[in-house]
C-alpha positions as CSV (number, residue, x, y, z in Angstrom):
1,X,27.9,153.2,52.7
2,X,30.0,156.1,54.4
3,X,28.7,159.5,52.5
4,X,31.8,161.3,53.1
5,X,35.2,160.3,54.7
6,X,35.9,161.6,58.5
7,X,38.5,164.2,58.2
8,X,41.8,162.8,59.6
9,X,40.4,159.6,59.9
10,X,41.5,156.3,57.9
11,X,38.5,153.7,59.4
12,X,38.3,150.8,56.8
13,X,35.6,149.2,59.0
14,X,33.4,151.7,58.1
15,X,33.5,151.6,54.4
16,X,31.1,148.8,53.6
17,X,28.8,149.7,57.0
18,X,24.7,148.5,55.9
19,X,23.6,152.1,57.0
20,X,24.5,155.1,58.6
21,X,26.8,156.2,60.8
22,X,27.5,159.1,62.5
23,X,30.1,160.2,65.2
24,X,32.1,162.8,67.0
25,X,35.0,162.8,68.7
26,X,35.9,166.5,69.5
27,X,39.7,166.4,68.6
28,X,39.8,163.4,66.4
29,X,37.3,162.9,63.8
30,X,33.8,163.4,63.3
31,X,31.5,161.8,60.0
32,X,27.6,163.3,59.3
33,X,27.8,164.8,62.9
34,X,25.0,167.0,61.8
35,X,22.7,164.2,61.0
36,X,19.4,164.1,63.1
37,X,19.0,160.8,63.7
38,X,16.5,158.2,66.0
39,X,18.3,157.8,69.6
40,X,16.8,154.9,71.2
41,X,17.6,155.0,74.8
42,X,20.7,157.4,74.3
43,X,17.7,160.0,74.0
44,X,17.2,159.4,77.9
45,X,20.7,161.7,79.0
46,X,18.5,164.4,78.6
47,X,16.0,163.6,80.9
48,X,19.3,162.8,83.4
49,X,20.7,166.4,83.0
50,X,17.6,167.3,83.7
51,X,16.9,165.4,86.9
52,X,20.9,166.2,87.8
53,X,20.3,170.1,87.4
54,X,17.1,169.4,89.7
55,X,19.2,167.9,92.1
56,X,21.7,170.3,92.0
57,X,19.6,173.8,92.2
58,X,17.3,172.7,95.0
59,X,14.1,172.4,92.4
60,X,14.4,168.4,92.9
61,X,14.6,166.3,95.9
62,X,16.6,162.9,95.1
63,X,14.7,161.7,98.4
64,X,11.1,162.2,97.0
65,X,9.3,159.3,96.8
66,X,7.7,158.4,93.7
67,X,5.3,156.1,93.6
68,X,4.9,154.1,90.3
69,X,1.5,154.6,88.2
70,X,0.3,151.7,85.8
71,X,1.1,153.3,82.6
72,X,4.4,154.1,83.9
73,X,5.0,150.4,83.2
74,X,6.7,149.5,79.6
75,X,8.3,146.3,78.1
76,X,11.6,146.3,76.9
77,X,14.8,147.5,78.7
78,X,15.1,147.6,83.0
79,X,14.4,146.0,85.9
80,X,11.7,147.8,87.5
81,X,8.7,145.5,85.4
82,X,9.4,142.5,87.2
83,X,10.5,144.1,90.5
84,X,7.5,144.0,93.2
85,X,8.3,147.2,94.5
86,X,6.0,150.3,93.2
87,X,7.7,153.0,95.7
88,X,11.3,154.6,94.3
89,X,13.2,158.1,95.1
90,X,14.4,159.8,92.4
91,X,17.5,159.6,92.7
92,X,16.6,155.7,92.8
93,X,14.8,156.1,89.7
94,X,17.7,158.0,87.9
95,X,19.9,155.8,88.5
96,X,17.8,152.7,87.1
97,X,17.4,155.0,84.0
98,X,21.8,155.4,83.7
99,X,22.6,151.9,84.3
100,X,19.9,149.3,83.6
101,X,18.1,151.7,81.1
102,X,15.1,151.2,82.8
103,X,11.8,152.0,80.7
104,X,9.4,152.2,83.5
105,X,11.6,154.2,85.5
106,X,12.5,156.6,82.3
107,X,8.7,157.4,82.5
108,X,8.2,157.7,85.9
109,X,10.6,160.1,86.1
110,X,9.4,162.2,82.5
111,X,5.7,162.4,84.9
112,X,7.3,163.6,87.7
113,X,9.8,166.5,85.4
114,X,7.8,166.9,82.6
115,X,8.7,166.8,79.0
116,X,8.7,170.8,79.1
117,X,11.4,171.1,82.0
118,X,13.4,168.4,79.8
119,X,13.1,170.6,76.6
120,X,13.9,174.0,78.4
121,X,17.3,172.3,79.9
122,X,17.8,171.5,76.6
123,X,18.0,174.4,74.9
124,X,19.7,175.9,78.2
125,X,22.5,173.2,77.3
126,X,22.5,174.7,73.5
127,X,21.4,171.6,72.0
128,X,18.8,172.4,69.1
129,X,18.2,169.2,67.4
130,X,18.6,166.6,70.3
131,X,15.6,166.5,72.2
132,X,12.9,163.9,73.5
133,X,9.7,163.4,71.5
134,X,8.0,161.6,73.9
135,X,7.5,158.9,77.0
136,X,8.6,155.1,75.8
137,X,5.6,153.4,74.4
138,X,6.0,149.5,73.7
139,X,4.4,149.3,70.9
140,X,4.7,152.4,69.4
141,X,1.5,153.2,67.9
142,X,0.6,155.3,64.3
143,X,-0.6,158.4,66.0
144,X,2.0,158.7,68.7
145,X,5.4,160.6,68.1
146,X,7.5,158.2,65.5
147,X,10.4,157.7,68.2
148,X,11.2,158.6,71.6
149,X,13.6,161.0,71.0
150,X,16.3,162.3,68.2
151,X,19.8,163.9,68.0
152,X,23.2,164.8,66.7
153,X,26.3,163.0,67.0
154,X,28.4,166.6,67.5
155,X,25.6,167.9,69.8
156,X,25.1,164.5,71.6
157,X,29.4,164.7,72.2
158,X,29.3,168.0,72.9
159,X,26.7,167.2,76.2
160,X,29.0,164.1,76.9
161,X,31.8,167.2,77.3
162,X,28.9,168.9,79.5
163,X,28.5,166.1,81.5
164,X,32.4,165.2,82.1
165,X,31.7,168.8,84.4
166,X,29.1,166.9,86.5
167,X,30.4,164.3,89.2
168,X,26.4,163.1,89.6
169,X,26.1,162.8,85.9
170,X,29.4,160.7,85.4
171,X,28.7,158.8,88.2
172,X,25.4,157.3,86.8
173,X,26.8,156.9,83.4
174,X,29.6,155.0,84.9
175,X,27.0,152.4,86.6
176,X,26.0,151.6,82.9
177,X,25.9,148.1,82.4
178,X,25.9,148.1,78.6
179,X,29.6,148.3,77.1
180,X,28.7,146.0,74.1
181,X,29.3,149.0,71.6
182,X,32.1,151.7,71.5
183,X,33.7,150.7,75.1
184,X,33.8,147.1,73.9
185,X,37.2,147.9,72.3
186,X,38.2,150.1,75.3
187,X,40.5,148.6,77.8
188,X,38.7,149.1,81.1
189,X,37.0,147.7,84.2
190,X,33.5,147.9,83.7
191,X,32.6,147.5,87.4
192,X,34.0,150.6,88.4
193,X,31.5,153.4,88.5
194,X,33.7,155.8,91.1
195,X,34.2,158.5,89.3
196,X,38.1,159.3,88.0
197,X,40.2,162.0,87.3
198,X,42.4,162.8,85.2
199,X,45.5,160.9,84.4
200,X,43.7,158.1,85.4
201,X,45.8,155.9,88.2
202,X,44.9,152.8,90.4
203,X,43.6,150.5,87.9
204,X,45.4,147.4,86.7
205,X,47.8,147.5,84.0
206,X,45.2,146.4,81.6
207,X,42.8,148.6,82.9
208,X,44.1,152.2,82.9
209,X,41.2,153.7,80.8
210,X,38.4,155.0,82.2
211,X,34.4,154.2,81.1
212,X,31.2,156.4,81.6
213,X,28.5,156.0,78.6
214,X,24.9,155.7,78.0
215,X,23.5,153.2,75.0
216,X,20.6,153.0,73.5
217,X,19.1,150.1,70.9
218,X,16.4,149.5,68.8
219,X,15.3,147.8,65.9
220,X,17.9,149.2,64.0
221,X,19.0,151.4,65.5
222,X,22.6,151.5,68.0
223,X,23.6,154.4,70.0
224,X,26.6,155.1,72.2
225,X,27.8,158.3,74.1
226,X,30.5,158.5,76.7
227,X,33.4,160.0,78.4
228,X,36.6,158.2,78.6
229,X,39.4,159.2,80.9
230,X,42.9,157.9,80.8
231,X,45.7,160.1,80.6
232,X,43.7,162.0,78.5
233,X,39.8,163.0,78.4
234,X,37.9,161.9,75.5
235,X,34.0,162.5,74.9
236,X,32.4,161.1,72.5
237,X,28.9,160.2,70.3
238,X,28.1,157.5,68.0
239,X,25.1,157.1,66.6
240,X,23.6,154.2,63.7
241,X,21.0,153.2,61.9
242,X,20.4,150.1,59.5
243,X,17.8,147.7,58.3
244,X,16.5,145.4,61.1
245,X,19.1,142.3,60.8
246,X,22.0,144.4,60.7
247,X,22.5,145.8,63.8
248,X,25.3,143.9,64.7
249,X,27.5,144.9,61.9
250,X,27.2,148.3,63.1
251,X,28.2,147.6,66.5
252,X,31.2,146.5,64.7
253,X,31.7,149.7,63.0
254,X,30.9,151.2,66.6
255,X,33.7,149.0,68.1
256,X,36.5,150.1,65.2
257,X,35.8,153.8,66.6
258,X,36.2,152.8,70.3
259,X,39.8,151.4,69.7
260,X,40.7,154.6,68.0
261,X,39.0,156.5,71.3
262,X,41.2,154.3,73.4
263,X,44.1,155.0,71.7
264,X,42.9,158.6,72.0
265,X,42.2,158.8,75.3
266,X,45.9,157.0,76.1
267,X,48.2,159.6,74.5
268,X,49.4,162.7,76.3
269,X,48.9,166.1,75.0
270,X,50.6,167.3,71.9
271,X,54.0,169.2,73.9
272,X,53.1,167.3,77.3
């Protein structure tokens, strides 16, 4: 159960939720935004700010080859595992890590920056209680880190706002392939990863909104952070966690918060 009602927010699909969830959605409603809670793979946008800020100031060459190491390889989520292929850029690699959520390419890319660099772009980006723990480990063992990384739903939104200001990071959030969870009950092509402005225009009638998110699951957990352009921007976090079993009724919880971002993110301005 819901601790506390979202200010300005009437969600009935979220009164009987098995566990907890959090969200923000600067300028609509926000529940346990505070919360630290386990990421999952959402944890990995701050490795991609990271690499994007690389990119961006010279430090990082998305042309660098990287070639992959054995215990870069991990189970779970990606491509890269059962790819032949051992020799990626970085920019290859980042964007395997935005749209397929690729494990092995995650820590290929964590060797390469370093878990330090992540942590001082960070706290650059003002974000205190979001950070990564660690590389992703399948298993995860008793004496490693407990999870791969942790966070805040208002923190975790307010980096989505951070990265609305960064074509490079939109564009590999748009390429994500997962829109099971909040964008399921958002109108939009999930195809198109070029990068839209504001009001959004060209799509089909059906289509006007606009998607760019990162996900992240685990047992029992669900993430979801994104930026959603129609004729309005809106950014926002989700994060859950339940017993294993009951992940799905969360993603339905997640879903009930998408179709109130949608019609968010469709509405002009207040005196527009």
């Amino acid at each position: 159960m819901l601790s506390a009602e979202p200010a300005g927010v009437g969600l009935p699909e979220l009164e009987r939720v098995p566990g907890t969830v959090a969200f923000s959605v600067p300028g609509w409603g926000e529940c346990r935004a505070d919360e630290v809670l386990p990421l999952a793979s959402v944890g990995k946008l701050l490795l991609l700010a990271t690499v994007a800020r690389g990119f961006a100031d010279g430090e990082l060459d998305p042309e660098e080859a990287l070639v992959l190491r054995d215990h870069d390889y991990c189970a779970g989520s990606g491509l890269l595992l059962k790819l032949s292929a051992r020799r990626w850029t970085l920019d290859d690699l980042a964007r395997l890590t935005a749209a397929v959520s690729d494990n092995t390419a995650t820590n290929a890319l964590l060797r390469r920056v370093g878990l330090d660099r992540v942590a001082e772009n960070t706290a650059r980006l003002g974000l205190e209680h979001t950070r990564i723990l660690d590389r992703i480990r399948e298993p995860r063992l008793p004496e490693h880190p407990p999870t791969f990384a942790v966070g805040t739903a208002r923190e975790l939104a307010a980096l989505a706002g951070t990265a609305a200001r960064d074509p490079l990071m939109l564009e590999w959030m748009a390429s994500c392939v997962d829109r099971s969870m909040v964008p399921a009950a958002i109108p939009h092509d999930p195809e198109d990863s070029a990068v839209r402005e504001l009001p959004v225009a060209g799509l089909c009638a059906t289509d006007k909104i606009w998607v760019a998110n990162k996900t992240g699951t685990d047992v029992g957990v669900r993430g979801d952070v994104g930026v959603v352009r129609g004729v309005r921007q809106v950014c926002y976090a989700v994060l859950t966690r339940c017993e294993p079993g009951r992940e799905f009724e969360m993603v339905l919880a997640m879903r009930a918060i998408g179709a109130r971002v949608a019609e968010l993110a469709g509405q002009e301005y207040a005196g527009q």
